[in-house]
Backbone as a chain_set.jsonl record, in Angstrom:
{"seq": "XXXXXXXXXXXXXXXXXXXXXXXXXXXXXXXXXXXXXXXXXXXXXXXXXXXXXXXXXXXXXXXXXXXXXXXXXXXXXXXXXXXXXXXXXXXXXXXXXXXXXXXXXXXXXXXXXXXXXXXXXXXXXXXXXXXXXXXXXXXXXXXXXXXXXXXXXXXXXXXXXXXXXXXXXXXXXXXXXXX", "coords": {"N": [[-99.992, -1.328, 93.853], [-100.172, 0.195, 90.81], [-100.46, -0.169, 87.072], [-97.718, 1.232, 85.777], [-96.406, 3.316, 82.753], [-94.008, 4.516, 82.637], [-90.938, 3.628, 84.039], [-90.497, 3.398, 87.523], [-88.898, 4.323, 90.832], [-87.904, 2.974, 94.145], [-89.136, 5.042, 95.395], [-91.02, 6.15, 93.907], [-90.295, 7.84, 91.735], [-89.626, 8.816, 88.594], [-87.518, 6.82, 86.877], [-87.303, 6.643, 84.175], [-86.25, 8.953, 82.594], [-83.844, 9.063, 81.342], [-84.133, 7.441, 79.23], [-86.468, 8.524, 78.067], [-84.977, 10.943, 77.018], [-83.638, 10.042, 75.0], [-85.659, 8.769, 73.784], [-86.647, 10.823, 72.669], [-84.43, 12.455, 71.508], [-83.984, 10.399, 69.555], [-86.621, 10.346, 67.949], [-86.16, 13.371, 67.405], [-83.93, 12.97, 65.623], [-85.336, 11.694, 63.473], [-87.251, 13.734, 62.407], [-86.117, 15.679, 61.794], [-83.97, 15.052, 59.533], [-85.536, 15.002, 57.494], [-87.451, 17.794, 57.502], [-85.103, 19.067, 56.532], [-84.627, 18.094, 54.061], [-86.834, 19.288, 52.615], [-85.697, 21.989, 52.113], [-83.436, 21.093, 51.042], [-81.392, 21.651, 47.991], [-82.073, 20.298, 45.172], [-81.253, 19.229, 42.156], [-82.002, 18.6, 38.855], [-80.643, 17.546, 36.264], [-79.749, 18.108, 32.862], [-79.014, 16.524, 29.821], [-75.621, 18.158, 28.187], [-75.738, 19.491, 25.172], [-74.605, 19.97, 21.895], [-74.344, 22.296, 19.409], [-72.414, 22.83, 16.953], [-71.138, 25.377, 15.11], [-69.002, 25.491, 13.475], [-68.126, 24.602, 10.675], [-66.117, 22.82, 9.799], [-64.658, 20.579, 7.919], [-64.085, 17.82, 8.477], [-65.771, 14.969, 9.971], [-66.893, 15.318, 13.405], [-68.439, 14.158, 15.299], [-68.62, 11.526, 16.886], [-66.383, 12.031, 18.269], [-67.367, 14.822, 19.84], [-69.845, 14.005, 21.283], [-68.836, 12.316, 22.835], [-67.248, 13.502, 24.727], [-69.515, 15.209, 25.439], [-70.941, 13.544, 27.021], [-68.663, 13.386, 28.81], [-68.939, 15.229, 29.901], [-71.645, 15.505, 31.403], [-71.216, 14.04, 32.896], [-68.537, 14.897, 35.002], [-69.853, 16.988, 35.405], [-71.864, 16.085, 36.97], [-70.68, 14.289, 38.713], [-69.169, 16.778, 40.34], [-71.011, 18.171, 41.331], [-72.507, 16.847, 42.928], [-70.742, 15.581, 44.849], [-69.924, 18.417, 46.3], [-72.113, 18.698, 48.348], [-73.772, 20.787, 48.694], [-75.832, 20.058, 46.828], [-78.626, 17.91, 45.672], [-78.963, 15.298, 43.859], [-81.236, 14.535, 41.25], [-82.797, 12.193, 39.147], [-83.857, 12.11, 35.539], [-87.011, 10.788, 34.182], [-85.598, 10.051, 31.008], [-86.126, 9.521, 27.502], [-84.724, 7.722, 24.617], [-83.453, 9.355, 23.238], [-82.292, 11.036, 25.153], [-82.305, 13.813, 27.56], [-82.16, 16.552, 26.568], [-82.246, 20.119, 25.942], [-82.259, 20.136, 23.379], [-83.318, 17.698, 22.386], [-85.442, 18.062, 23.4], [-88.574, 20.235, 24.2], [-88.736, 23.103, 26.634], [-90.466, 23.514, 28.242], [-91.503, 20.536, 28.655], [-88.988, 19.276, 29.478], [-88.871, 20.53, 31.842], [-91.186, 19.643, 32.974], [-90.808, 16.887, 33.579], [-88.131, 17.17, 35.046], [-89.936, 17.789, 37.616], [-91.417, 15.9, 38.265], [-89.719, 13.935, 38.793], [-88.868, 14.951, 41.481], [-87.547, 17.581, 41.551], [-86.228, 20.766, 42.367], [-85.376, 22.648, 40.803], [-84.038, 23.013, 37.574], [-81.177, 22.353, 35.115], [-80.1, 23.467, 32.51], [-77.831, 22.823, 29.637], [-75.666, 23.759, 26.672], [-73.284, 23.694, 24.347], [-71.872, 25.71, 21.885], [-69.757, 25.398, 19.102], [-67.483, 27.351, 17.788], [-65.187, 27.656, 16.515], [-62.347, 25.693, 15.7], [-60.759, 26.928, 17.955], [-62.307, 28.552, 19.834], [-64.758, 27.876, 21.45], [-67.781, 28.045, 23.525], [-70.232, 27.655, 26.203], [-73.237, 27.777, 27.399], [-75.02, 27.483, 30.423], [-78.119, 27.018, 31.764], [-80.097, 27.522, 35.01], [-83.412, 26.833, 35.97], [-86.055, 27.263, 38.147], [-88.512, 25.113, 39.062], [-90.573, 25.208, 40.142], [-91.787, 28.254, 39.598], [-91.476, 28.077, 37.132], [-89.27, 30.036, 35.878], [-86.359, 31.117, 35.078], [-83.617, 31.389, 37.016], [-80.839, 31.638, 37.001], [-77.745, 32.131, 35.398], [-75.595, 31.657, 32.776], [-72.519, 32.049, 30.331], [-69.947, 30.997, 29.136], [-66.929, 30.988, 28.026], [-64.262, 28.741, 26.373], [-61.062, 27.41, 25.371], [-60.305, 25.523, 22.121], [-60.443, 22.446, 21.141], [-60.477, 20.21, 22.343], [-59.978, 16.958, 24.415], [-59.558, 18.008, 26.999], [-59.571, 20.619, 27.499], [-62.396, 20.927, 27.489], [-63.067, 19.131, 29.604], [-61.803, 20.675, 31.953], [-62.946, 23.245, 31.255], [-65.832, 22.201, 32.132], [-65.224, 21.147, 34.88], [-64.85, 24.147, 36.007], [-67.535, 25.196, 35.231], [-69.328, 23.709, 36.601], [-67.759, 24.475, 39.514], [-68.38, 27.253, 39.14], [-71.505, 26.976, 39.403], [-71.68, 25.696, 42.252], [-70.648, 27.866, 43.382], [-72.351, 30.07, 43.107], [-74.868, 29.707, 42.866], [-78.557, 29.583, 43.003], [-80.093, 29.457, 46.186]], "CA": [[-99.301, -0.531, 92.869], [-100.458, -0.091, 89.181], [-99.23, 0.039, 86.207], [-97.252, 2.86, 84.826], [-95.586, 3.444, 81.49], [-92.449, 4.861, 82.618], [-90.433, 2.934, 85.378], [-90.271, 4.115, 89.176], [-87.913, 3.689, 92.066], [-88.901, 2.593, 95.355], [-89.043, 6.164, 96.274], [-91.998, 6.478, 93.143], [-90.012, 8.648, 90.997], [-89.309, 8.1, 87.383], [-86.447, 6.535, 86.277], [-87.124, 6.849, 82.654], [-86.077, 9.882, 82.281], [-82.674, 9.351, 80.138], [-85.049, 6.463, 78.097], [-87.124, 9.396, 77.276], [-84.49, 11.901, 76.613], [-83.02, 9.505, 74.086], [-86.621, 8.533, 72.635], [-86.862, 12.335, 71.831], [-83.301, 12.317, 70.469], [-84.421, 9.512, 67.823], [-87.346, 11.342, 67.533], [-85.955, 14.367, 66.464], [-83.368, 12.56, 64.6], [-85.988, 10.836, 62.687], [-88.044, 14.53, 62.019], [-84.949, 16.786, 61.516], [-84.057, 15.029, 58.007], [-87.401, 15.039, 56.529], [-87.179, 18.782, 57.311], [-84.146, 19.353, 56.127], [-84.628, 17.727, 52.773], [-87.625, 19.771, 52.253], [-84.796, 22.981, 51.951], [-82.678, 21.024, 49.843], [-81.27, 22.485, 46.658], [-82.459, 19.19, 44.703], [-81.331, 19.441, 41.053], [-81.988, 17.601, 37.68], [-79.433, 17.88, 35.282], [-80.516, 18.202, 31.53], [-77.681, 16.594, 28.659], [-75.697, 18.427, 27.423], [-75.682, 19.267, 23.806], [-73.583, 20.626, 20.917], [-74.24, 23.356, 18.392], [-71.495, 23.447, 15.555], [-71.169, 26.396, 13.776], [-67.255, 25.763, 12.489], [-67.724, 24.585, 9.012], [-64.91, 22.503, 9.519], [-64.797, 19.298, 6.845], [-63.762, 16.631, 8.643], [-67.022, 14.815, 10.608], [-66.128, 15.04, 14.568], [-69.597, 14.146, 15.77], [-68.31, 10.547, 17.887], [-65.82, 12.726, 19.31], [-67.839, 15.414, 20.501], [-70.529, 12.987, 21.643], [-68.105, 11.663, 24.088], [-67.142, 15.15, 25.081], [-71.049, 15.804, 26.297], [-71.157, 12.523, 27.654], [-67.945, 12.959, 30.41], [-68.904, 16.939, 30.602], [-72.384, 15.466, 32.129], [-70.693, 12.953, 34.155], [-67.585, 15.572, 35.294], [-70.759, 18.236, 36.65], [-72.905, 15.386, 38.204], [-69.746, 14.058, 40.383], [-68.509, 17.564, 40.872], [-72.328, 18.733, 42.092], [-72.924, 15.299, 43.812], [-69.877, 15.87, 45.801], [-70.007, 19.25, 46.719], [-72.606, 18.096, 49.381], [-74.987, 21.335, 48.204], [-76.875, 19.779, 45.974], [-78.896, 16.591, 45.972], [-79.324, 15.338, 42.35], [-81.914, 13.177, 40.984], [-82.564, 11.762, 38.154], [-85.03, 12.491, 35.146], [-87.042, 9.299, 33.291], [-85.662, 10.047, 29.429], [-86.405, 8.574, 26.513], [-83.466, 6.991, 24.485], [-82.301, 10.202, 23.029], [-82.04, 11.743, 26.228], [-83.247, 14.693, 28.128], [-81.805, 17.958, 26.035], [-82.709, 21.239, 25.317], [-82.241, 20.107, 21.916], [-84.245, 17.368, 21.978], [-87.317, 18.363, 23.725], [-88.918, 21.837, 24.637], [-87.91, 23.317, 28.004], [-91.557, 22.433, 29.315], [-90.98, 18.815, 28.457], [-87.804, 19.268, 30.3], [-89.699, 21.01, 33.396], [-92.01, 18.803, 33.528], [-89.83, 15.524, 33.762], [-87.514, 17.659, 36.383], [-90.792, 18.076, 38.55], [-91.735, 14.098, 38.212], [-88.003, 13.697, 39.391], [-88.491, 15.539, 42.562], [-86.463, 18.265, 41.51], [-86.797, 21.963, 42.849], [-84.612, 23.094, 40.17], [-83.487, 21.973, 36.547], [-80.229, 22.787, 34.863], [-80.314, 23.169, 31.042], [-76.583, 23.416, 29.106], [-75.548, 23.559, 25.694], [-72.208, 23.809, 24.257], [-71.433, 25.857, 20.95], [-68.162, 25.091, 18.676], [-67.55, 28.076, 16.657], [-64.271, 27.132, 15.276], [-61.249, 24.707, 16.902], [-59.994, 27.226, 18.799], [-63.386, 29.338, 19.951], [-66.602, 27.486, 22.082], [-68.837, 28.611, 24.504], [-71.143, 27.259, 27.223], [-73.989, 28.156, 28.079], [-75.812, 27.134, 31.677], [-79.56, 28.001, 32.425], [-81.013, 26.809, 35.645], [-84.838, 27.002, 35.632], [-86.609, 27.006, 39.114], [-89.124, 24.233, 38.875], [-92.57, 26.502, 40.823], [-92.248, 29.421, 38.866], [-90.771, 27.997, 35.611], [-88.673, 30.662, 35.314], [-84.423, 31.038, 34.754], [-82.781, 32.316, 38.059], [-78.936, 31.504, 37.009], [-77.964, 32.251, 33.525], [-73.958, 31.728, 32.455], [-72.078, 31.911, 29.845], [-68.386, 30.278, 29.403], [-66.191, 30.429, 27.346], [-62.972, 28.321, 26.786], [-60.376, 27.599, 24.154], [-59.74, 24.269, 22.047], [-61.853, 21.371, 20.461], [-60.216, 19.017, 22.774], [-60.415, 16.445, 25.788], [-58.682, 18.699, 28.485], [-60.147, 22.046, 27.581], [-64.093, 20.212, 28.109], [-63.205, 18.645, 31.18], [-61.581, 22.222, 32.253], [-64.741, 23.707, 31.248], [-66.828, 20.847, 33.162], [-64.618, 21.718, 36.002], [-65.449, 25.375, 36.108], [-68.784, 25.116, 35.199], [-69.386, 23.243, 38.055], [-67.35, 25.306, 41.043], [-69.515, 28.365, 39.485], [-72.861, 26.68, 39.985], [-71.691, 25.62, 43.257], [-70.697, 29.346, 44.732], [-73.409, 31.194, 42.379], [-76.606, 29.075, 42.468], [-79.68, 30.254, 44.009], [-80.042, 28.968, 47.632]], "C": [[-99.888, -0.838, 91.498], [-99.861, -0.216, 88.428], [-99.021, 1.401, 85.681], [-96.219, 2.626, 84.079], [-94.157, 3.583, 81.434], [-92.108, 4.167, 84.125], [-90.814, 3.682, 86.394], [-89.399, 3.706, 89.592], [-89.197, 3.141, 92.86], [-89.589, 3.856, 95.573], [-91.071, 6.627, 95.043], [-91.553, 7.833, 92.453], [-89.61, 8.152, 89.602], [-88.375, 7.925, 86.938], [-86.311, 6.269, 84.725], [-86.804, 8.169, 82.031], [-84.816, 9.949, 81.173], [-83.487, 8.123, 78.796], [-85.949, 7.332, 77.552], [-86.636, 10.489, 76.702], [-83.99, 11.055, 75.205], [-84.106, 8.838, 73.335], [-86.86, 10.471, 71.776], [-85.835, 12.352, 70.611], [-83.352, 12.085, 69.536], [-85.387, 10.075, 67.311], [-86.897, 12.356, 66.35], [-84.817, 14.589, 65.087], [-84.042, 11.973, 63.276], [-86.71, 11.952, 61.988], [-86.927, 15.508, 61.136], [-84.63, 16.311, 59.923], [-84.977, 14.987, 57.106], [-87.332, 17.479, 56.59], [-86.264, 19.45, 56.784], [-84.014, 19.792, 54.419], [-85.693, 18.569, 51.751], [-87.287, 20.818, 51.578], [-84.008, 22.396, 51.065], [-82.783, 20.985, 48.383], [-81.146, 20.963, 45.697], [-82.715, 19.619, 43.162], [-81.669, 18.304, 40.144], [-80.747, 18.005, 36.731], [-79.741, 17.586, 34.274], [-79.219, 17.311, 30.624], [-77.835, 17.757, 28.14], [-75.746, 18.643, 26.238], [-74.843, 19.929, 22.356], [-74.096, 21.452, 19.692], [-72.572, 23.578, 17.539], [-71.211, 24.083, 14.642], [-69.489, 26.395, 12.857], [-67.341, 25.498, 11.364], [-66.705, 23.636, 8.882], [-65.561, 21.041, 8.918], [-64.766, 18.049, 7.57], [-65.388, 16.027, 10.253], [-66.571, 14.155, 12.332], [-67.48, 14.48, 15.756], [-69.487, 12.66, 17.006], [-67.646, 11.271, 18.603], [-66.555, 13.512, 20.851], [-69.371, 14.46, 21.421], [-69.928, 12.666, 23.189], [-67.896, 12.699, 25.216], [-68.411, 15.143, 26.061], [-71.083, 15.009, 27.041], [-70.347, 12.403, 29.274], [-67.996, 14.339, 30.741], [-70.023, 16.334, 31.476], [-71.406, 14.84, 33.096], [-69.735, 13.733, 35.073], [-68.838, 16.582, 36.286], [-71.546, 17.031, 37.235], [-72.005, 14.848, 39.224], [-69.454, 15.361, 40.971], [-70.12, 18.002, 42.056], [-72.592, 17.767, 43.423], [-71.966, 15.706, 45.309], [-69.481, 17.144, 46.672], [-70.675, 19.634, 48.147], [-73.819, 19.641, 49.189], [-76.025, 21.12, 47.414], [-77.156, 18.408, 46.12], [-79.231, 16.395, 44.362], [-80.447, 14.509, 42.11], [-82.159, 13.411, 39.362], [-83.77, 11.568, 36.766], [-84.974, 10.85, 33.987], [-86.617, 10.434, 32.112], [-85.883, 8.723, 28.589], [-84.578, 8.457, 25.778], [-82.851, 7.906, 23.561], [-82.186, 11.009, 24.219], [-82.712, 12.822, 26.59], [-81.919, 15.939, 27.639], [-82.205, 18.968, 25.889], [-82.746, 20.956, 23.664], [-83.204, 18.725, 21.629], [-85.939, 17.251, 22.518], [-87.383, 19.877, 24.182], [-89.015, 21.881, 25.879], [-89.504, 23.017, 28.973], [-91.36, 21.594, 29.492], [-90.085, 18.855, 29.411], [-88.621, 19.477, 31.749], [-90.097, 20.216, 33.917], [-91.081, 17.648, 34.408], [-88.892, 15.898, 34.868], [-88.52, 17.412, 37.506], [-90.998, 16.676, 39.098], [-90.492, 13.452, 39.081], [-88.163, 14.032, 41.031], [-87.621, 17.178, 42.58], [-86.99, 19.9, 41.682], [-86.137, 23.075, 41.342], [-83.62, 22.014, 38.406], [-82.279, 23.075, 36.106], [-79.993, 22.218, 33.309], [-79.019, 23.9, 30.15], [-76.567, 22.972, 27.94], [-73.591, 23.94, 25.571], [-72.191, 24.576, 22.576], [-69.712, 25.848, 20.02], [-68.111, 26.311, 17.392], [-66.175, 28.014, 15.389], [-63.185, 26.246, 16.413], [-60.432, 25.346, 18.334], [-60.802, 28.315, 20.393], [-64.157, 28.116, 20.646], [-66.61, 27.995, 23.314], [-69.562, 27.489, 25.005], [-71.85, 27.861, 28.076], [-74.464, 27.276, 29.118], [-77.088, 27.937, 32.067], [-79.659, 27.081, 34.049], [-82.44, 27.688, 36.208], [-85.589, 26.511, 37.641], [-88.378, 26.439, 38.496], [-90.746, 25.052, 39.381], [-93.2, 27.054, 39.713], [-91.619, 28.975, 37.395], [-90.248, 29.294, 35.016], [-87.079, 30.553, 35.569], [-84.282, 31.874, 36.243], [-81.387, 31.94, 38.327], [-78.919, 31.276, 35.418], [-76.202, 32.374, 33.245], [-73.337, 31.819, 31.09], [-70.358, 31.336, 29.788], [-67.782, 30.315, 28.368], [-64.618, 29.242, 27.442], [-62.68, 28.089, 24.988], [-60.195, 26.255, 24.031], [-60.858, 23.038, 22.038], [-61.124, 20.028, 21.417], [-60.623, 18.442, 24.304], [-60.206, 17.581, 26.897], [-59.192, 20.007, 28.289], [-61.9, 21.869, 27.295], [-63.506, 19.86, 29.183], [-62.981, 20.121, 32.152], [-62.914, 23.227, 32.071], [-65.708, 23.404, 32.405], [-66.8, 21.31, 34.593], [-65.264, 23.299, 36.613], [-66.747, 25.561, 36.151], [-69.416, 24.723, 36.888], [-69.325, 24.127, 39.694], [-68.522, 26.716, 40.969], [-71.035, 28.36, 39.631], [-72.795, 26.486, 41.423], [-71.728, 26.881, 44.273], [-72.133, 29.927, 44.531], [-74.885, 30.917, 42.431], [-77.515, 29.524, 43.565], [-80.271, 29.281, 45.232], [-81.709, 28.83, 47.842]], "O": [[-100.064, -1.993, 91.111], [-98.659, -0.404, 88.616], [-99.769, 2.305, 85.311], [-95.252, 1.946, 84.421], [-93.335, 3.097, 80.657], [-92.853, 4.186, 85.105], [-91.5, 4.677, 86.162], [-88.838, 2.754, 89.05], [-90.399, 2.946, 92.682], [-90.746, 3.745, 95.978], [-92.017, 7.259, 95.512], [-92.269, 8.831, 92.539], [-89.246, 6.978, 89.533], [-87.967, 8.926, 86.349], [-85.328, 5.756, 84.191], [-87.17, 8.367, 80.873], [-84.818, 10.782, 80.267], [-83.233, 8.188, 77.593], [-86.349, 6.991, 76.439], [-87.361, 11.156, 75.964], [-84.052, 11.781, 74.213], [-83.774, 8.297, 72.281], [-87.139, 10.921, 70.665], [-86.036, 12.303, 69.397], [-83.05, 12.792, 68.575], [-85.242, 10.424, 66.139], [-87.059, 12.347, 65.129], [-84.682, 15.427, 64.195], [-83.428, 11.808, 62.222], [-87.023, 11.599, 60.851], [-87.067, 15.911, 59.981], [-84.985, 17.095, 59.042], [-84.855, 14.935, 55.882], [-87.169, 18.187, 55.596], [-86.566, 20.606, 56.491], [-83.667, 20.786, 53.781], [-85.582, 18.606, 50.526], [-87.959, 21.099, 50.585], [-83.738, 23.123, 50.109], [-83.697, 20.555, 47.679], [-79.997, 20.546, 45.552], [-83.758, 20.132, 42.755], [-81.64, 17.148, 40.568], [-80.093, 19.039, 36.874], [-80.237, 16.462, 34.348], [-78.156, 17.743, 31.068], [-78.822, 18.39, 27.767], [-75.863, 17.503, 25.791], [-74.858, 21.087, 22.773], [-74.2, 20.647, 18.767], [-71.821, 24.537, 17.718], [-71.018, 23.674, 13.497], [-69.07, 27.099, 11.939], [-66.569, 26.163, 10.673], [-66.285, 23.542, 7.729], [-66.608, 20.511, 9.291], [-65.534, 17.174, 7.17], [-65.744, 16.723, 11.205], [-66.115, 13.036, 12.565], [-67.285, 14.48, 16.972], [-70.242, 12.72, 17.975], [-68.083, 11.383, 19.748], [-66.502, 13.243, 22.051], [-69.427, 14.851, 22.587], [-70.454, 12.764, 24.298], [-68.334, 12.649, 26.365], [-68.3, 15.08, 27.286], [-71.292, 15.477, 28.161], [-70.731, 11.877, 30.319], [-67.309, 14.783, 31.661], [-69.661, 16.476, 32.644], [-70.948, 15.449, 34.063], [-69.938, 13.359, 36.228], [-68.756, 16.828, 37.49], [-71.889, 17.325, 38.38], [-72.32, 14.856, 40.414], [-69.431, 15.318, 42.201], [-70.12, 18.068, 43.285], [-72.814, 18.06, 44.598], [-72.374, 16.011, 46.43], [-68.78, 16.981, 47.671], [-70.215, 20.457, 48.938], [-74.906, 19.378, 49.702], [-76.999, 21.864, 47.302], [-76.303, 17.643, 46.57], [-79.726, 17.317, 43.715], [-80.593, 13.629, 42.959], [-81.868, 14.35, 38.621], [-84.668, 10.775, 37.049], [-84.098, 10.193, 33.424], [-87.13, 11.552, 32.151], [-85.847, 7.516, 28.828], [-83.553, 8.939, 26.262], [-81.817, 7.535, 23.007], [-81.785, 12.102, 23.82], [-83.796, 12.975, 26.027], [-80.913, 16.118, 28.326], [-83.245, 18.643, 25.317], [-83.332, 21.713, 22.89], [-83.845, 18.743, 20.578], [-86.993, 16.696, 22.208], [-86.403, 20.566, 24.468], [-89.356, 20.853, 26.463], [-89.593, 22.464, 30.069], [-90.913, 21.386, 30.62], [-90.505, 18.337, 30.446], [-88.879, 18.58, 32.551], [-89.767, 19.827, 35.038], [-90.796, 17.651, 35.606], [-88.748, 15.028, 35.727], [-88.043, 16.796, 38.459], [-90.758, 16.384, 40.269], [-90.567, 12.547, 39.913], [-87.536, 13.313, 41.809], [-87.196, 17.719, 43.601], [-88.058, 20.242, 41.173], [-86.617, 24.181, 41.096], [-82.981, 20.97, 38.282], [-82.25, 24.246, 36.484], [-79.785, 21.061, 32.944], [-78.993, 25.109, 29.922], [-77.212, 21.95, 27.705], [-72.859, 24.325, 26.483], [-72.642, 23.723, 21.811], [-68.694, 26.339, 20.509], [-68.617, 26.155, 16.281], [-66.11, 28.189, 14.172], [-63.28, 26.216, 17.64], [-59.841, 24.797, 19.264], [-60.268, 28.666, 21.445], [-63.935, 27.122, 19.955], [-65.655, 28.317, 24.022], [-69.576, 26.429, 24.379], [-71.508, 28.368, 29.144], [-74.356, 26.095, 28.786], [-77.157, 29.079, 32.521], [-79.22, 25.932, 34.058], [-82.489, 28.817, 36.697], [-85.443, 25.381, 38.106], [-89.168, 27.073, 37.796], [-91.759, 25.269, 38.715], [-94.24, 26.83, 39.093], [-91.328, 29.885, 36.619], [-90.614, 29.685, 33.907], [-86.719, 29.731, 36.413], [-84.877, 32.934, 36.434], [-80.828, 31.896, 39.423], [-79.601, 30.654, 34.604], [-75.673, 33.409, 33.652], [-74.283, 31.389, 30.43], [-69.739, 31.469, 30.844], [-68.169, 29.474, 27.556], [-64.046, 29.03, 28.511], [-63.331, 28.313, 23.967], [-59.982, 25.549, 25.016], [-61.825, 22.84, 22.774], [-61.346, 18.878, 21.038], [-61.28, 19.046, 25.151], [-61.165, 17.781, 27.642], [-59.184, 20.593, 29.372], [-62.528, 22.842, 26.875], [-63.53, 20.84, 29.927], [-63.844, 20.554, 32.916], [-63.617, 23.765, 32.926], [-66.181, 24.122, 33.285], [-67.722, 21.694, 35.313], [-66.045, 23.4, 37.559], [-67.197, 26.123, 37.149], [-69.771, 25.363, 37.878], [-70.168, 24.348, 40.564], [-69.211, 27.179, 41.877], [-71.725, 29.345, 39.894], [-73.718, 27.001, 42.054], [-72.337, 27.053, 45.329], [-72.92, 30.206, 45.436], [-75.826, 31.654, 42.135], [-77.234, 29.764, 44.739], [-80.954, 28.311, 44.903], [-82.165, 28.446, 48.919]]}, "num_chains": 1, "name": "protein.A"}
């Protein structure tokens, strides 16, 4: 008798047959997420940033600061968790990665370096305490061009009407975003 790779019986039949159904298995467990990931909707997320057109006297600039700071954080758990999107994460420099402080190549680029199939570039305008807007671009990373474009409004210079925003923002990237 020689040797052979896969067991035998007496009878000289192969009894590796469930040892090879279950090397496939791992196999194709081991190929299937590599393919998978290749399809996934793998974003960057830009800061956002604030435009103030109110005029108003009193200097709210720590506030709003904070504001941008738990609106990113509010869309990267809501996206994160959604289980459609995979996020990653762009190197910035130590003012961050904005539309306001670098040009939307710059941005591109640094999305691409990331891994990212897709970047997502928001701003926030304050037109008076009771008035702002939010805009949302996201920029497909290939063709560097916009294929989701939003606008938002909401009411109120405060905590709970940004997070409410944040909130929204969010659920409508999740239904609306390009697949």
């Amino acid at each position: 008798m020689g040797w052979h790779i896969a067991p035998r019986d007496q009878r000289g039949h192969f009894v590796g047959k469930p040892i090879r159904t279950l090397g496939l298995l791992l196999t194709a467990c081991l190929i299937l997420p590599a393919t998978l990931s290749a399809d996934e909707q793998t974003l960057a997320l830009s800061d956002f940033f604030l435009v103030d057109s109110s005029g108003e006297a009193r200097d709210q600039r720590v506030e709003h600061d904070e504001r941008l700071r738990r609106m990113d954080k509010t869309l990267q758990a809501e996206l994160s968790r959604s289980g459609s999107f995979s996020l990653v994460e762009m190197n910035c420099p130590s003012q961050g990665c904005s539309g306001q402080a670098m040009k939307l190549d710059e941005l591109l680029g640094r999305a691409q370096a990331a891994g990212a199939r897709f970047l997502v570039v928001g701003a926030v305008e304050k037109m008076s305490t009771l008035v702002l807007w939010s805009r949302l671009e996201v920029y497909e990373i290939a063709s560097r061009k916009m294929v989701f474009d939003r606008l938002f409004t909401f009411r109120g210079d405060n905590d709970e009407a940004w997070q409410r925003a944040a909130h929204y923002m969010a659920r409508d990237l999740i239904r609306n975003a390009p697949r």
